[in-house]
N, CA, C and O atoms as a GROMACS GRO file, in nm:
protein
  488
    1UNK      N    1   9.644   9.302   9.507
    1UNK     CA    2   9.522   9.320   9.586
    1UNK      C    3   9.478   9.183   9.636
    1UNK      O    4   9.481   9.087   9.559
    2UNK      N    5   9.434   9.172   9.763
    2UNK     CA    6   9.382   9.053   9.845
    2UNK      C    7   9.185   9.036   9.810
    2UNK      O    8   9.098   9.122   9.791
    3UNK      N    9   9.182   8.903   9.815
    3UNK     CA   10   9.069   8.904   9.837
    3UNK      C   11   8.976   8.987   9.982
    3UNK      O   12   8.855   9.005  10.000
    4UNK      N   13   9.050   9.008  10.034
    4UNK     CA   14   9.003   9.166  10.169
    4UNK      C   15   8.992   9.276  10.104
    4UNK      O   16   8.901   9.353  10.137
    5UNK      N   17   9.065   9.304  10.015
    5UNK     CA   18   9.023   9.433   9.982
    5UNK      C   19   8.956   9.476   9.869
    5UNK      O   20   8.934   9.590   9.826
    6UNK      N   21   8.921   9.350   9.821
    6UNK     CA   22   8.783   9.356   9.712
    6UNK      C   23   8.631   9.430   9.808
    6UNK      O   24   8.581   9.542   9.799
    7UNK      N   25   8.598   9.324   9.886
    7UNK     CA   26   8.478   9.401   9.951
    7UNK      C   27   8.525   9.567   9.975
    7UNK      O   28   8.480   9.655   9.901
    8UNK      N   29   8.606   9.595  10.072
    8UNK     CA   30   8.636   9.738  10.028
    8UNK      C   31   8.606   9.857   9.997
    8UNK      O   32   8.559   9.964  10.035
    9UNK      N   33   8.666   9.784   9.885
    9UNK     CA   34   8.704   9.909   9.774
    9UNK      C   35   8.566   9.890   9.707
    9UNK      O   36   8.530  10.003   9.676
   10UNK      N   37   8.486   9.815   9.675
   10UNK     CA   38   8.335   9.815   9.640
   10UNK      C   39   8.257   9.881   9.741
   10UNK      O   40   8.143   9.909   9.704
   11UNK      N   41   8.291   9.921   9.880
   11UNK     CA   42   8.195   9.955   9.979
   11UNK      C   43   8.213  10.126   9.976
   11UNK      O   44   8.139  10.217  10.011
   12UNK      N   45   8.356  10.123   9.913
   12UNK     CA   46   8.401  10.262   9.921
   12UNK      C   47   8.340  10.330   9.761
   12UNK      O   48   8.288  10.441   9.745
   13UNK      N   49   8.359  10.251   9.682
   13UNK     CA   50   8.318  10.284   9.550
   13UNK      C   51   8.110  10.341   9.567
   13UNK      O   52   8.051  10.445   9.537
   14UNK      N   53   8.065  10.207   9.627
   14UNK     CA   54   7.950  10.249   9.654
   14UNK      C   55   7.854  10.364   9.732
   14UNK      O   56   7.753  10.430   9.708
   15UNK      N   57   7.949  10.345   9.839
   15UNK     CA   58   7.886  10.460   9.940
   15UNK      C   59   7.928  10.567   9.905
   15UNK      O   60   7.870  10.671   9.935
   16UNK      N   61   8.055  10.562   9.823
   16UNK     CA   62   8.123  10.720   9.862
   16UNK      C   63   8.113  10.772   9.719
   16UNK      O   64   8.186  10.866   9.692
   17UNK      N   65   8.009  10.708   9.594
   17UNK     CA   66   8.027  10.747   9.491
   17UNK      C   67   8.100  10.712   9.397
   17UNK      O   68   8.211  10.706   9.451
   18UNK      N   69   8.118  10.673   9.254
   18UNK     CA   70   8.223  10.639   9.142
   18UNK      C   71   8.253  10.748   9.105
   18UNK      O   72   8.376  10.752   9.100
   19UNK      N   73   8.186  10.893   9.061
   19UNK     CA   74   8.248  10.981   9.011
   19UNK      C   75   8.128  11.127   9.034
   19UNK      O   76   8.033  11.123   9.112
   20UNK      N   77   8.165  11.255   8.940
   20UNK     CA   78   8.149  11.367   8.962
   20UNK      C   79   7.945  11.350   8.885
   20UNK      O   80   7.916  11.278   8.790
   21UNK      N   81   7.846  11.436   8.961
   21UNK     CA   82   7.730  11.413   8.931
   21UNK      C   83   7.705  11.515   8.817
   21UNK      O   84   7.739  11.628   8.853
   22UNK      N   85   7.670  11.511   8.723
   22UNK     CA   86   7.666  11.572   8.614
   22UNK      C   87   7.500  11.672   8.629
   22UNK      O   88   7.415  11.632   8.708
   23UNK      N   89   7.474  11.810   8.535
   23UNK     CA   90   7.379  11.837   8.604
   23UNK      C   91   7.264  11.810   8.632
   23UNK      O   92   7.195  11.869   8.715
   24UNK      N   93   7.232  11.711   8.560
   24UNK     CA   94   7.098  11.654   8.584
   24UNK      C   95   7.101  11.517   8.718
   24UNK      O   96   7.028  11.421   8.745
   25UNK      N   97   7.147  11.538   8.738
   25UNK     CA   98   7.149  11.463   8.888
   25UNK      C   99   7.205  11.312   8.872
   25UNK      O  100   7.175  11.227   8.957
   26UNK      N  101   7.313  11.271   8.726
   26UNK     CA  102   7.297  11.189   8.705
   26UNK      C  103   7.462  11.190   8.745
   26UNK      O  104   7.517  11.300   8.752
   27UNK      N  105   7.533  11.081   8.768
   27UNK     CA  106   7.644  11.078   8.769
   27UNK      C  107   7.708  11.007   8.633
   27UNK      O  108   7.653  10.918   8.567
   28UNK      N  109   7.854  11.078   8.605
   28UNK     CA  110   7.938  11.069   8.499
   28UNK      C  111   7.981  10.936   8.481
   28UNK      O  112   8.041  10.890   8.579
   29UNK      N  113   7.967  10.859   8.380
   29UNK     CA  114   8.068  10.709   8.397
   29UNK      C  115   8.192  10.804   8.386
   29UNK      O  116   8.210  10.914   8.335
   30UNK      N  117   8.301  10.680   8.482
   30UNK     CA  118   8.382  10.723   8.479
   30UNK      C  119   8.474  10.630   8.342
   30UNK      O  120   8.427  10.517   8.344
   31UNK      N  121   8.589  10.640   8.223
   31UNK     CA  122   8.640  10.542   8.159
   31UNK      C  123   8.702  10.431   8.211
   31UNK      O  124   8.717  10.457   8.330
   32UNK      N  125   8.754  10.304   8.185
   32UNK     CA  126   8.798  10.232   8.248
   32UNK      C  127   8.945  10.302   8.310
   32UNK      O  128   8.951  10.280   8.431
   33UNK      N  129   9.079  10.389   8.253
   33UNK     CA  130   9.140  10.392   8.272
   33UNK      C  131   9.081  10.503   8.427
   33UNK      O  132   9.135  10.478   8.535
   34UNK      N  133   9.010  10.577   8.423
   34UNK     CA  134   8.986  10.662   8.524
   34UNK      C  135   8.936  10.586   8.674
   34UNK      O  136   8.974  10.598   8.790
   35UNK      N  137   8.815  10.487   8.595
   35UNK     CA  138   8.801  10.426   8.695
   35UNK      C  139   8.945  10.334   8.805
   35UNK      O  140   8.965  10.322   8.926
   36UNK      N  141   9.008  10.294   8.695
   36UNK     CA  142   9.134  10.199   8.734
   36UNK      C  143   9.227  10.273   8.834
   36UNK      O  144   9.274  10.223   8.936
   37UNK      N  145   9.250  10.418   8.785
   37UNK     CA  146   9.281  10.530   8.875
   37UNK      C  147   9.189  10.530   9.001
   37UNK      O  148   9.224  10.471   9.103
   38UNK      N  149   9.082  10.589   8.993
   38UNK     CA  150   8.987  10.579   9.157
   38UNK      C  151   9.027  10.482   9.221
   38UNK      O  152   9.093  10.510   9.322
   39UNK      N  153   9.004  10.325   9.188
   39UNK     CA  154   9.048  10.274   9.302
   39UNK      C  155   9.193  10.251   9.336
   39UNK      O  156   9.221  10.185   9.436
   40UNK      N  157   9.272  10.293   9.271
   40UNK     CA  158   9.424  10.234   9.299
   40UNK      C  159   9.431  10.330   9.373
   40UNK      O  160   9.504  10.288   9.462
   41UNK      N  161   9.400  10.458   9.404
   41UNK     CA  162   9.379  10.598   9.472
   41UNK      C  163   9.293  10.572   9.578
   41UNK      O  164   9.358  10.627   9.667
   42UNK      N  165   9.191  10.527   9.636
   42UNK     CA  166   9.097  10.488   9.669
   42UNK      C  167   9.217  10.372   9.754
   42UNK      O  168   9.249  10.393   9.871
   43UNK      N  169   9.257  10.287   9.699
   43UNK     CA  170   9.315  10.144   9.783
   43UNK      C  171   9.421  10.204   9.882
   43UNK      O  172   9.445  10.172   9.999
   44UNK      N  173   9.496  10.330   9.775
   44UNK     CA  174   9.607  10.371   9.857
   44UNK      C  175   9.587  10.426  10.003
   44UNK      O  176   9.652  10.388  10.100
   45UNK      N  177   9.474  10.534  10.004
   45UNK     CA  178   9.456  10.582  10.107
   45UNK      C  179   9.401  10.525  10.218
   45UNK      O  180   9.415  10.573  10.330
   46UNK      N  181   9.313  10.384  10.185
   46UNK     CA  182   9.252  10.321  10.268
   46UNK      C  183   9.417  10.259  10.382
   46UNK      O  184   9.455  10.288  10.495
   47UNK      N  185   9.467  10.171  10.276
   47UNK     CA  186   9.594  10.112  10.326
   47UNK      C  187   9.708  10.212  10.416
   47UNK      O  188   9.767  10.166  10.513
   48UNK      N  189   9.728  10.359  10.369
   48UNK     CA  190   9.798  10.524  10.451
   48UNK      C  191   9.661  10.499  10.597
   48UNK      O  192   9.700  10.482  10.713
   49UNK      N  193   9.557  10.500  10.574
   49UNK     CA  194   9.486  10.508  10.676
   49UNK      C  195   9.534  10.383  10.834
   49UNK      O  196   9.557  10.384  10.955
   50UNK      N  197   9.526  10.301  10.726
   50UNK     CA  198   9.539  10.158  10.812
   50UNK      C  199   9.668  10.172  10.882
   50UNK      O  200   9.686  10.160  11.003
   51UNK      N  201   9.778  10.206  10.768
   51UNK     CA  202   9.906  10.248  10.843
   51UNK      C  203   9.879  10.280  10.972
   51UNK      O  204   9.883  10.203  11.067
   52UNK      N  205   9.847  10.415  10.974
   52UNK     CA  206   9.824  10.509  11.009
   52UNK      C  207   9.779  10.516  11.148
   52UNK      O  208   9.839  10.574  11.239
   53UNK      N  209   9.638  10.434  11.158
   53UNK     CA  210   9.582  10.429  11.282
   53UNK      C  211   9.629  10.293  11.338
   53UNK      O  212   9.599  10.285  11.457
   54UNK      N  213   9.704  10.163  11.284
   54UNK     CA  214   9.820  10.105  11.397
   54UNK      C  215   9.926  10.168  11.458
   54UNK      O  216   9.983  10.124  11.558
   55UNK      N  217   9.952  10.265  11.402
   55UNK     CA  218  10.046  10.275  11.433
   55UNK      C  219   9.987  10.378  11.580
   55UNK      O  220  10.055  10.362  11.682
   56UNK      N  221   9.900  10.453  11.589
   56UNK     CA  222   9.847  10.545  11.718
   56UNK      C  223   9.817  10.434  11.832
   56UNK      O  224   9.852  10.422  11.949
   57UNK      N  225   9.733  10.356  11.743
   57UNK     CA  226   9.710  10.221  11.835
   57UNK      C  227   9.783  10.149  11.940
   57UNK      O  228   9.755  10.116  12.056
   58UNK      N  229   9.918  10.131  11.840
   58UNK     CA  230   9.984  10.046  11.919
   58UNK      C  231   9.985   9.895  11.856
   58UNK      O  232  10.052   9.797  11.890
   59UNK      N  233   9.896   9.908  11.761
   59UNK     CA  234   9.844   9.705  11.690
   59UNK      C  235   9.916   9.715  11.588
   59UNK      O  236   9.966   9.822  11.555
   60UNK      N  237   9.933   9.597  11.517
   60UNK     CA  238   9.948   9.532  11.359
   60UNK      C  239   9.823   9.572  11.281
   60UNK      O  240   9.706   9.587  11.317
   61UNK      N  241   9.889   9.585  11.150
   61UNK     CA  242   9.797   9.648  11.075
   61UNK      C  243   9.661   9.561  11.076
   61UNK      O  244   9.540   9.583  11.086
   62UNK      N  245   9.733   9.467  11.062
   62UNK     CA  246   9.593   9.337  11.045
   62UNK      C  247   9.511   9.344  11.174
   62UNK      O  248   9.395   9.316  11.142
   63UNK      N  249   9.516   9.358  11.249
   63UNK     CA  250   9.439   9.403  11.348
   63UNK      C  251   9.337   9.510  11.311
   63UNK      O  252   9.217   9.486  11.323
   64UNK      N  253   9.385   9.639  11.263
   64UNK     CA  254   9.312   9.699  11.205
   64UNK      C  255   9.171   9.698  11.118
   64UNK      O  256   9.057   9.741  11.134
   65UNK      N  257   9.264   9.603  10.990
   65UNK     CA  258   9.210   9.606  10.904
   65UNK      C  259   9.063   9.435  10.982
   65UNK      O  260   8.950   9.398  10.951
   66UNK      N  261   9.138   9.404  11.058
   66UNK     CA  262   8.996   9.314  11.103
   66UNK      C  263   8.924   9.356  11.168
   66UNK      O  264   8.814   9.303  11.183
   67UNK      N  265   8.970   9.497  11.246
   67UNK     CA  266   8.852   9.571  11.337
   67UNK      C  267   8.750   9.676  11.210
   67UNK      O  268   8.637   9.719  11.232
   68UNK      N  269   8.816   9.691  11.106
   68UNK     CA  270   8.753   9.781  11.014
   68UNK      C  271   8.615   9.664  11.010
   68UNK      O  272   8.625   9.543  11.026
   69UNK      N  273   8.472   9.753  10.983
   69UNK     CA  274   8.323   9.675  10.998
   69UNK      C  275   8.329   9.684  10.865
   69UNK      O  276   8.382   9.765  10.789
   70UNK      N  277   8.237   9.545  10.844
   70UNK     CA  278   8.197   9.453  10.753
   70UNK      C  279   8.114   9.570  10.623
   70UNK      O  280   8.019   9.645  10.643
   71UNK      N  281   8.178   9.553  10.519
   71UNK     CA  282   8.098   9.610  10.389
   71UNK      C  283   7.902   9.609  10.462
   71UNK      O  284   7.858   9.712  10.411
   72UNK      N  285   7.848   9.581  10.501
   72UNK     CA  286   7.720   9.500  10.494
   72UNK      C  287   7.653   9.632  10.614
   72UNK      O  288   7.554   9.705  10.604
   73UNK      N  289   7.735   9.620  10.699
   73UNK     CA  290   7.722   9.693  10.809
   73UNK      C  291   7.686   9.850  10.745
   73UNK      O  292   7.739   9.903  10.648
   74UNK      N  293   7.602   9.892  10.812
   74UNK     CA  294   7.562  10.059  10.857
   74UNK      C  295   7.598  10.130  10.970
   74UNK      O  296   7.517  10.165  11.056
   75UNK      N  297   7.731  10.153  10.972
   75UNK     CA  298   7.751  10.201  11.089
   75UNK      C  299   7.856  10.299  11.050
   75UNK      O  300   7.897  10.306  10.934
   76UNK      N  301   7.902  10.377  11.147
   76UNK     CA  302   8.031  10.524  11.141
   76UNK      C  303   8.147  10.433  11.119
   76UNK      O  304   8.142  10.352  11.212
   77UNK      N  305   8.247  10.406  11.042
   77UNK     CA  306   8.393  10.352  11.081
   77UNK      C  307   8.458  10.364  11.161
   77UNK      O  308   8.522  10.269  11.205
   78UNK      N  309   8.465  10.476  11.205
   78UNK     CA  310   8.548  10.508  11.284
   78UNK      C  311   8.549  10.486  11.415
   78UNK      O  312   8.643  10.469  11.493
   79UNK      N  313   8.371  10.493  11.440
   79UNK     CA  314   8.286  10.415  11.582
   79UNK      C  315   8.327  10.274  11.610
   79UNK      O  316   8.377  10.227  11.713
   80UNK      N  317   8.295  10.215  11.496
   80UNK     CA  318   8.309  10.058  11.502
   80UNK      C  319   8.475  10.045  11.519
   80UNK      O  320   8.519   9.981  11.615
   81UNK      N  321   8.572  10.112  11.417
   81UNK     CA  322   8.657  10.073  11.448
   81UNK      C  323   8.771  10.073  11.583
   81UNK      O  324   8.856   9.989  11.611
   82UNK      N  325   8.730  10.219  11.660
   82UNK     CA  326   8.811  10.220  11.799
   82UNK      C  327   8.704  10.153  11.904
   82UNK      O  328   8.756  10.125  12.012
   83UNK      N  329   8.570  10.122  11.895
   83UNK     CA  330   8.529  10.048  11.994
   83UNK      C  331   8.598   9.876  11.962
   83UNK      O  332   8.618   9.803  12.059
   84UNK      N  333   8.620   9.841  11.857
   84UNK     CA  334   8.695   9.695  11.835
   84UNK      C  335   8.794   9.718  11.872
   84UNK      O  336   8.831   9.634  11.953
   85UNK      N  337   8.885   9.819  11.848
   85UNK     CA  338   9.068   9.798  11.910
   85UNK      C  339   9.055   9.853  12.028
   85UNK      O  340   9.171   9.845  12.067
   86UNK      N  341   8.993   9.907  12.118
   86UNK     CA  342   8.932   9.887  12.256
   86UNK      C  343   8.952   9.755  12.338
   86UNK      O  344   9.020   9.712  12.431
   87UNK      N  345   8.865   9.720  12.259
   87UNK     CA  346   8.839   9.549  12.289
   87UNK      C  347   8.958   9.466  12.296
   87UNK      O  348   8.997   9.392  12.387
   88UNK      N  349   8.996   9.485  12.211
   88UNK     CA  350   9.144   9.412  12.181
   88UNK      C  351   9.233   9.441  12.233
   88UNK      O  352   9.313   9.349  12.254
   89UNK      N  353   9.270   9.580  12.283
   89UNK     CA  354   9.367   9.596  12.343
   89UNK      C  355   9.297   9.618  12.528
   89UNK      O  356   9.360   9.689  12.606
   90UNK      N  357   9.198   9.563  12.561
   90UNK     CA  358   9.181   9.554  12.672
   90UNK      C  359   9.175   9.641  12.791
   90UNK      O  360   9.154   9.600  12.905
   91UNK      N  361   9.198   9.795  12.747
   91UNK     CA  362   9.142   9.872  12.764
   91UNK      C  363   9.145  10.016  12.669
   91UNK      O  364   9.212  10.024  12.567
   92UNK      N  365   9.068  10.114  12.717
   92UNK     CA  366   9.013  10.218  12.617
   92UNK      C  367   9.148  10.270  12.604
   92UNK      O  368   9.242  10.261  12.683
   93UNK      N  369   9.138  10.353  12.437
   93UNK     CA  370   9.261  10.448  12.407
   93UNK      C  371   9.247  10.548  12.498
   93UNK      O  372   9.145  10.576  12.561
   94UNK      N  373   9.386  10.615  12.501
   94UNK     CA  374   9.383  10.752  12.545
   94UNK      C  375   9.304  10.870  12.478
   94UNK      O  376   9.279  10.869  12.357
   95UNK      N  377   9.280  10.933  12.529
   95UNK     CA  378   9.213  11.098  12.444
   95UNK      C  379   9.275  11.145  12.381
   95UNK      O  380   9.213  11.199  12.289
   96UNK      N  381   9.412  11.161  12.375
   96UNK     CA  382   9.468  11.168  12.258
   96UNK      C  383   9.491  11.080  12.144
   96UNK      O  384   9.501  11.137  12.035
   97UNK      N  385   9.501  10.951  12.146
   97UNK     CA  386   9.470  10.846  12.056
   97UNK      C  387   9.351  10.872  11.984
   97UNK      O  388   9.335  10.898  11.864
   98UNK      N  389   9.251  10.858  12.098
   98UNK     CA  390   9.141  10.872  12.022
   98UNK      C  391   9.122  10.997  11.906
   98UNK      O  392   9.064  10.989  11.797
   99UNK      N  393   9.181  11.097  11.957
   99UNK     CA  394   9.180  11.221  11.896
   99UNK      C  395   9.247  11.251  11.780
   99UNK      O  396   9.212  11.342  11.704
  100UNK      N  397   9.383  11.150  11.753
  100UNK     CA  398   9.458  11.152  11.679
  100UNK      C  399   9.407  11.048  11.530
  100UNK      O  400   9.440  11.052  11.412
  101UNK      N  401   9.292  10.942  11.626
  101UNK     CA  402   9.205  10.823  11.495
  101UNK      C  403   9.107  10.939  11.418
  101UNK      O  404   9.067  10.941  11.301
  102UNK      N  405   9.086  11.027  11.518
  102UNK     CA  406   8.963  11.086  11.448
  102UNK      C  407   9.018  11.161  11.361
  102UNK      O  408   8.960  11.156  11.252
  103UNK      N  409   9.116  11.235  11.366
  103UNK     CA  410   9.167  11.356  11.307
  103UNK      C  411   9.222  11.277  11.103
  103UNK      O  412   9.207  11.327  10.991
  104UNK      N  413   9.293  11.122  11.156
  104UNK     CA  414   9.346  11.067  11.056
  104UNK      C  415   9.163  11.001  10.953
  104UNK      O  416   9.138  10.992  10.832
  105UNK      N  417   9.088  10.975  11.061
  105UNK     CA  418   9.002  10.949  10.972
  105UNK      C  419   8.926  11.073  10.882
  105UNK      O  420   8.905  11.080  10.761
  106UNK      N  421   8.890  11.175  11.002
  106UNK     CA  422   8.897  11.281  10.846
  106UNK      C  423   8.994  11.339  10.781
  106UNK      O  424   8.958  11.433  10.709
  107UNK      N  425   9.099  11.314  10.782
  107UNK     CA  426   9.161  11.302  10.650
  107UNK      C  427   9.145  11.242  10.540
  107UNK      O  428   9.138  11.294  10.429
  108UNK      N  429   9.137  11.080  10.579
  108UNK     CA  430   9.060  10.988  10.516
  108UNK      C  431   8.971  11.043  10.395
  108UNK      O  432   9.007  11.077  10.282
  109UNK      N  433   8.860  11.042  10.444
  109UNK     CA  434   8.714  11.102  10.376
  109UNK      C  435   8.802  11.229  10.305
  109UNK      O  436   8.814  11.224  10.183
  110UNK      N  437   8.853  11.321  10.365
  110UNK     CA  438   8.909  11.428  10.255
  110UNK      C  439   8.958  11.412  10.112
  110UNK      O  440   8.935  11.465  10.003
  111UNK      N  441   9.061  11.282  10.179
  111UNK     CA  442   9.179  11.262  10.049
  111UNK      C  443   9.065  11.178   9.946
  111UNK      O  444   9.091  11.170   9.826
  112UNK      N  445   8.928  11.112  10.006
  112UNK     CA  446   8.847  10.973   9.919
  112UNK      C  447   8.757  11.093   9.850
  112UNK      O  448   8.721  11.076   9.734
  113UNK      N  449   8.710  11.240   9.936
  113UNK     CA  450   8.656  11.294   9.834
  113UNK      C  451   8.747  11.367   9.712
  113UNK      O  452   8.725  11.379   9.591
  114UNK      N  453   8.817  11.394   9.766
  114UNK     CA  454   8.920  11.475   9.654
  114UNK      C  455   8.958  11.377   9.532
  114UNK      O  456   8.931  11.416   9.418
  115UNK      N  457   9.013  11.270   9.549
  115UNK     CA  458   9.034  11.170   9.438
  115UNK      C  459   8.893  11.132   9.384
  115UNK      O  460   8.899  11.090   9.268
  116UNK      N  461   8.785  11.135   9.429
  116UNK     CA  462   8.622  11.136   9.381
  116UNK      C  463   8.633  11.241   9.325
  116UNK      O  464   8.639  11.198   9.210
  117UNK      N  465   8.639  11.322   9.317
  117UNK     CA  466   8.629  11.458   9.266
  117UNK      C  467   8.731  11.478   9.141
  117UNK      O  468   8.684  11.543   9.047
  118UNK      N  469   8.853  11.435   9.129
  118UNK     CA  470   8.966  11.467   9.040
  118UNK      C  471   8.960  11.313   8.887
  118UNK      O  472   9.014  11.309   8.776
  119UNK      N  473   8.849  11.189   8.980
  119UNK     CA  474   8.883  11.099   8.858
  119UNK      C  475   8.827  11.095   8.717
  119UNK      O  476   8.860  11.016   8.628
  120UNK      N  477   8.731  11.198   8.708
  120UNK     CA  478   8.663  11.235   8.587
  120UNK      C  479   8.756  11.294   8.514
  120UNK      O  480   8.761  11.300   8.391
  121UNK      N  481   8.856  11.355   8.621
  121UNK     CA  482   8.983  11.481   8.502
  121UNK      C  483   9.060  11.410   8.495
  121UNK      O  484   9.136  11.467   8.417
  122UNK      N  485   9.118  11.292   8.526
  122UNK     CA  486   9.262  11.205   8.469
  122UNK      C  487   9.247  11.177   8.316
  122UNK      O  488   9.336  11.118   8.256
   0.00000   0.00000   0.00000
């Protein structure tokens, strides 16, 4: 793991939850080994993602991963990220590109809730 994908996987851990909310509205610690699971699960899919949308793009991953917005930021990812490879590639994706980022990014969120959901049971 890079010092890049520390912020991350903390932005993903944070926003998107550590684990399953128990009924009092409280959420479950997760154990270290579970937790250790979430993010290696959590890193994987980010990195399948990144694949993923260079490759529709047309860019290097690193491109990507520098158009991905800043932990700090409040904004949609997926907004921020095809208006930056826009930019970069100097003009707008196609409608199907675009259609094909969106489709991989909710996948994304699918596969980050499902492994949210499954790391309490490892």
């Amino acid at each position: 793991m890079t010092r890049r994908h520390v912020p991350l996987i903390l932005v993903l851990v944070l926003a998107l939850g550590a684990g399953p909310v128990l009924a009092g509205g409280r959420e479950a610690a997760l154990s270290p080994s579970q937790n250790a699971y979430l993010t290696a699960e959590q890193r994987r899919i980010e990195d399948y993602y990144v694949t993923r949308v260079a490759r529709i793009a047309g860019v290097g991953e690193q491109q990507v991963r520098a158009a991905l917005p800043d932990e700090k930021r409040i904004t949609a990812t997926v907004a921020r990220l095809l208006e930056v490879l826009e930019k970069h590639l100097g003009h707008p994706l196609s409608q199907a590109q675009r259609a094909e980022i969106l489709a991989v990014d909710a996948d994304r969120r699918q596969a980050l809730a499902r492994v949210r959901a499954g790391a309490s049971q490892r």
